[in-house]
N, C-alpha and C positions, 0 to 999 in steps of 0.2 A: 508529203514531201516538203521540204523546209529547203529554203534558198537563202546563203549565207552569203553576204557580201564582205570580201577581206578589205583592207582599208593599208594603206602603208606599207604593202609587202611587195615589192619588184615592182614591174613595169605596168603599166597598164591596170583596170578595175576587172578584175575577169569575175564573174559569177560560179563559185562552187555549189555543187549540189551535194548534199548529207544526208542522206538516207540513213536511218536505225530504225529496226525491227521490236518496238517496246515488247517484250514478252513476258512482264509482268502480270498483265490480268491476267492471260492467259495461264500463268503458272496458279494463280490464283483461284480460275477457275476450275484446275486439276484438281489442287488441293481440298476443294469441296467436296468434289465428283467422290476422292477418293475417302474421305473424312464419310461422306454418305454410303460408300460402297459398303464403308468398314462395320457402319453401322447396321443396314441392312443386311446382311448374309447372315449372323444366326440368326435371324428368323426367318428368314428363307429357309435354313436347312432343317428345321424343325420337325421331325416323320410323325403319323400315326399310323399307326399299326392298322391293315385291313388285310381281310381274307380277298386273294380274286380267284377267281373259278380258274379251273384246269382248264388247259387247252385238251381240245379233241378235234385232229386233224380226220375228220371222214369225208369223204367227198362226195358231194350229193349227187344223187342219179336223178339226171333228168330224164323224165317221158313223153317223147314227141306226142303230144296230142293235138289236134284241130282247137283253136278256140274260134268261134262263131261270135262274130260282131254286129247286133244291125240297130237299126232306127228304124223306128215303125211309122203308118203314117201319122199317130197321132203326136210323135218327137219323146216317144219314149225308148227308152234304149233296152237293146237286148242282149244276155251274156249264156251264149248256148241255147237261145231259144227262151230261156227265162226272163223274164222284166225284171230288169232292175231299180231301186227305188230313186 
């Protein structure tokens, strides 16, 4: 903010205050953004062609089973009674 002193005009020195919003760069910096935007999108929009797999909505059936968890005492672990590696 910028503090203008008038000089010669009426009574007294009274202090104005001038505010302006330069928005220059900032137009400036639009203009790049969009000079860059303009530049970028076809090659963003570029396709290759690929096959994706078919959807298959089945829903899985789960089977309530026990699973069996332990540690043994030598700190090996067990999945149903089997040791696991």
């Amino acid at each position: 903010m910028a503090r203008y002193k008038r000089f010669g005009h009426g009574k007294g020195d009274e202090d104005q205050v001038l505010s302006a919003i330069n928005t220059t760069p900032l137009v400036d910096v639009m203009l790049v953004l969009l000079i860059i935007f303009l530049i970028t999108v076809p090659v963003v929009t570029q396709t290759v062609k690929m096959t994706l797999p078919k959807e298959q909505n089945i829903p899985t059936q789960t089977k309530p089973e026990n699973v069996v968890l332990g540690v043994g005492p030598d700190s090996r672990i067990y999945w149903n009674m089997s040791p696991v590696k």
